[in-house]
Each structure stands twice: as C-alpha cells, then as structure tokens.
C-alpha positions, 0 to 999 in steps of 0.5 A: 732728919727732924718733922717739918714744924706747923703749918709745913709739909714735905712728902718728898724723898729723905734726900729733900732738906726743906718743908713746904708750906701747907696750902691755905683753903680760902675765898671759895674753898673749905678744908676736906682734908688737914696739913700734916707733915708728910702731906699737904693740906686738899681743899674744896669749894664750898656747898653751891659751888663744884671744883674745876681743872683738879679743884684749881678753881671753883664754879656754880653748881649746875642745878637738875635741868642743867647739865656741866658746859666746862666752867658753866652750866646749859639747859637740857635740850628737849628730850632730855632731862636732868635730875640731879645737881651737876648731873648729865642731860640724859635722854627721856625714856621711849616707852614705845620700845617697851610696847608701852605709851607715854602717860605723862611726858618728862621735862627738863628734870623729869623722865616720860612715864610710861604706862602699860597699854590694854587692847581693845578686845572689840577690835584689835586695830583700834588704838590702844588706852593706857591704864592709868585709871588706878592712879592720880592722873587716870582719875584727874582725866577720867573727872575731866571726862565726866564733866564734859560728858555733863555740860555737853548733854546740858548744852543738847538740852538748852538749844533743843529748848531754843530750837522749839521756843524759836519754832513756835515762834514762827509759825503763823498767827491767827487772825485778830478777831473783831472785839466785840462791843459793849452787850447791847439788848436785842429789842424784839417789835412790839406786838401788834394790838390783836384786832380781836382784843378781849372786852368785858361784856360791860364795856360792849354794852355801853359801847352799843348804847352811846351808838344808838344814842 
C-alpha cells in the first residue's frame, strides 16, 4: 500500500484500491479543517452565513430578534426575545412569579427587568413601588416627576391670576360723574350804597348852603 498523493484521500479499509479526491471549500464555504490522506477535507460557511442539512449548504444568519425558521430567519413573537446571533426565541422573564415588578419591559432582544418591590407601610393594600430610585431609569422618572410637579403648580398660578383679572373685570362700574366745566369765579351782589354814607363835615356844610341859597 502506498499514501494517496495531494489533493486525495481514503479513509476506507486496507482492502479499498482507489483515493478520493479532497472535497473543494468554495462559493460560501471556507476551509475549517485541511485534506489529508486519511481523511477528507470539512468546510463551512463563511462569517454571516450558518451551515444547514450537515453543512451541505449555507444560509444567512439569524441576527438577535430572529430566531432559526429552517433555511430562513422570523421575528420573535411578543413575548419573547432573542439576543444572540442564530439563537432562539425564549420567553421574557415574569417577574411577578419572583414577587417582583417589571422595571422596564423587554423587546425582541432584551428580557423584562425586574426590579424588588418596597411596601407601603401606610397601608398594606395599597399598590406596591419598585426601587429603582438608585439607577438611571428611577432618576430619569423621578426628574419626569419633578417637572410636572413644577408646571403643574405654575399652571395653578396663572389661571388663579386669570380668574381674579376676569372677576374684577365684571364687576360693575361706577357711574361716569359729569365732568366738571371750566372754573368759573362766583360773583358775589354788589353791595348796596349804606343809606347812612359817611360825609366830611365840609361836604355837609356846603350841602346845606346852596339849599338855602
């Protein structure tokens, strides 16, 4: 028995008097493993791309949201998520089997995160926070919160202000008075003449002369 030269391989029993030829990794496949003389040569596909029926053909990947539908790819439903390239749909995580909520909800490539719940200790009944307060998302609502806090109470104010400017308008006026005219002096009666003038004694005198004259 002598090898099988380069490029040929055989694997089979002593009894075999031929080689086979190494197979070829072309098109979408790659080399993973080289021909030698006992064993024949293994391909697979190329990055992007996964192996189907034993790596007789190649298909796209299924990127994280998908999930592996035979030689094609489908969206996870609702519910579900994926993260992983050529992974499986697997269904979100319920955090209320864990007496905990959901802090924020998953997608198609995220799980729910679920976050611990604090009691009320005012009531027992009352529903239930998470605490989140700590991370990014408890501070994003708990800003969100602050700020509807302000504009609603400058919201109270402005129509509080409207409210009395309106009311103030409506109520009733007073009457225009008259405008006064121009000022005009008041011109008091001119004194009559005393019947009992006072005279100079001279004036007298010459009175009574030119009577008896």
């Amino acid at each position: 028995c002598v090898p099988c030269p380069k490029g040929a391989f055989s694997d089979k029993t002593s009894t075999s008097r031929s080689c086979d030829r190494c197979t070829e990794c072309t098109g979408y496949f790659v080399l993973k493993s080289s021909c030698t003389s006992s064993s024949n040569a293994i391909c697979t596909c190329k990055p992007g791309y996964r192996c189907i029926n034993g790596c007789e053909k190649c298909a796209k990947d299924c990127v994280p949201g998908q999930e592996i539908q035979g030689k094609d790819c489908s969206n996870c439903p609702d519910g579900k998520f994926n993260n992983i390239t050529n992974g499986r749909c697997r269904p979100w995580t319920n955090c209320t089997e864990s007496d905990m909520i959901v802090a924020t909800k998953g997608s198609k490539t995220t799980d729910n995160v679920c976050a611990p719940l604090v009691r009320s200790t005012i009531s027992p009944t009352r529903a239930i926070i998470p605490d989140v307060a700590g991370g990014f998302h408890g501070k994003l609502a708990l800003s969100i919160a602050l700020i509807a806090v302000a504009a609603l109470f400058l919201l109270c104010i402005v129509m509080t202000i409207g409210i009395i400017i309106a009311l103030s308008k409506r109520k009733k006026k007073p009457k225009d008075m008259e405008p006064v005219g121009p000022f005009k002096p008041i011109l008091l009666p001119e004194e009559e003449e005393d019947a009992c003038s006072y005279h100079l004694p001279e004036e007298e005198q010459s009175s009574r002369t030119d009577s008896q004259t």
